[in-house]
N, C-alpha and C positions, 0 to 999 in steps of 0.2 A: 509479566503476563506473556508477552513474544520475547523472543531473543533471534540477535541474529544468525540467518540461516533458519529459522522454522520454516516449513511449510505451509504456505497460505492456501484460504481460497478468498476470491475480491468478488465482493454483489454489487450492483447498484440497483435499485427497484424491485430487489426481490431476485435478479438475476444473476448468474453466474457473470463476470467479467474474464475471469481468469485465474489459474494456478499460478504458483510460483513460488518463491524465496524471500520471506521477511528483511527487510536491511535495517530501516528505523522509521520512528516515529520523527519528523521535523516541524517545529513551530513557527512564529513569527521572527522573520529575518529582514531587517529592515535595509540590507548590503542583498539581496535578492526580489526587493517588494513583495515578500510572501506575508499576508495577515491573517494564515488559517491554519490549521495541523493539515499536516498534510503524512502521510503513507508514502516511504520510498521503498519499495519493489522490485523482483526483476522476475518476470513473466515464461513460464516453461516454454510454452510454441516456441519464440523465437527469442530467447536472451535478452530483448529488451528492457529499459528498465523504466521506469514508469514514478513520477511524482502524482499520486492523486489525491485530491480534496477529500478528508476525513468526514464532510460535512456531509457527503452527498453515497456514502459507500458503507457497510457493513466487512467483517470479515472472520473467517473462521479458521483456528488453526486445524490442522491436516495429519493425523496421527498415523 
């Protein structure tokens, strides 16, 4: 469905969060305390790269 390097767009509540750059999908990491998928990212504005909670976000690829 995504691969890395697509271009995204990130919602939360219906709203835009931000464009950017697909990297991966990450799940439960017990050498991290992560217990949810999470979305790793990196944001057009500013380069940064962003782990967010798949729980709480929608997203669209960017054609």
């Amino acid at each position: 469905m995504f691969r890395t390097g697509d271009r995204i767009e990130v919602f939360s509540a219906g709203r835009s969060i931000g464009t950017g750059v697909f990297i991966q999908f990450s799940s439960d990491n017990e050498d991290l305390n992560l217990h949810n998928d999470f979305l790793l990212w990196v944001e057009d504005k500013d380069q940064s790269a962003h782990m967010t909670d798949m729980s709480s976000i929608n997203i669209r690829k960017i054609t």
